[in-house]
N, C-alpha and C positions, 0 to 999 in steps of 0.2 A: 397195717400189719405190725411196724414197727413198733407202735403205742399200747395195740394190744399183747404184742409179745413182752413190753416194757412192766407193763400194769400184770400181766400175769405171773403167778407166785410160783409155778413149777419149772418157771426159765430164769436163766441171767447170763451176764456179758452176751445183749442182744448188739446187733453191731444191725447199720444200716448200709448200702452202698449205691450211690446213684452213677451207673453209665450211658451216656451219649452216643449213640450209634446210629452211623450213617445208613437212610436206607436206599440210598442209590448211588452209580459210582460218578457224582460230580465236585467231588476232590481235586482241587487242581494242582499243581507241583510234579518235580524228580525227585527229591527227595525221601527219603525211606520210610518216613511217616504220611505223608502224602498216600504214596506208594499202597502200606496196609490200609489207610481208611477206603482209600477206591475198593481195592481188593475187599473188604470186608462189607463196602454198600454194595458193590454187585452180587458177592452171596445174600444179601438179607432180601434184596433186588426180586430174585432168582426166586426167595422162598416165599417171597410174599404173590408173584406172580406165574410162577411154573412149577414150583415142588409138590405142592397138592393136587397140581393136574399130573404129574407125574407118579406120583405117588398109586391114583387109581385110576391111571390108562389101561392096567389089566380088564377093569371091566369098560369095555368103551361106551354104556350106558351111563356110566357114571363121568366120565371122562370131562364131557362140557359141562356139568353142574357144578363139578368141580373147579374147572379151572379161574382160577384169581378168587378164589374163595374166601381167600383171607378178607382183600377188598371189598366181596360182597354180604360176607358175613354182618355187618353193619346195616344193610338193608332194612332188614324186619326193624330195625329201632326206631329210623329216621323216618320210616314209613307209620309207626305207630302213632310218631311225636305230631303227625298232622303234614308234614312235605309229603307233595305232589309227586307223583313217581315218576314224570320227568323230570323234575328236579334231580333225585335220587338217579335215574338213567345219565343224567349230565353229572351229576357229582361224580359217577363209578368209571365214566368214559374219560371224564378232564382227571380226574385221581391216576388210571393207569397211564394217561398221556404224560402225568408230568413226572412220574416213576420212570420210565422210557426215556423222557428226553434228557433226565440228571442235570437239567440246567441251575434248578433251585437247591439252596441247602436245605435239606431234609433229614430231622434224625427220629428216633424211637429212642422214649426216657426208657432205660431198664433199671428199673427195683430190686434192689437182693437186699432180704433182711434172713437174716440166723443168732441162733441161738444155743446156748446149751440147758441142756434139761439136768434141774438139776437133780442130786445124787442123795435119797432119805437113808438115812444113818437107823434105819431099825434093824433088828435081829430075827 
């Protein structure tokens, strides 16, 4: 995105920005930075394995499809590239076990690219 925002002629000052976020709370420390990274991998935690089953518990037909959707959303891919779907059954089951247990460091790169559009001077 950033390259193509870069190369294209209707933007400028494209800024990139890469952050590191925890997605489980296995942060260790008292310390107040410690402290937000826990805090912010048990939200990301939370979103990746209970917010979309929470999200449509209204309809409770929907409920178990949903639930760890994020996690299973990869399925169709792995499944198309040729692995065995109990492979994919053990990837999805050891993936949520090691989300839960927060033992290992785990992050999610997040990408922010912007830009401004710029401003044509005609009348």
């Amino acid at each position: 995105m950033f390259q193509w925002l870069s190369e294209h002629n209707l933007f400028n000052h494209v800024k990139h920005e890469e952050y590191w976020i925890p997605v489980s709370p296995w942060v260790q420390g008292t310390d107040p930075e410690s402290i937000r990274q826990r805090y912010i991998g048990e939200l990301v935690r939370q979103d990746i394995t209970v917010c979309l089953n929470s999200y449509f518990s209204t309809w409770s037909f929907l409920s178990k499809t949903f639930h760890q959707a994020f996690v299973k959303s990869g399925r169709p891919m792995l499944l198309s590239s040729g692995l065995r779907e109990s492979l994919v059954d053990e990837l999805e089951v050891n993936t949520m076990r090691e989300l839960m247990d927060a033992k290992l460091p785990q992050y999610l790169k997040m990408q922010v690219v912007h830009a401004l559009k710029k401003h044509s001077d005609t009348k």
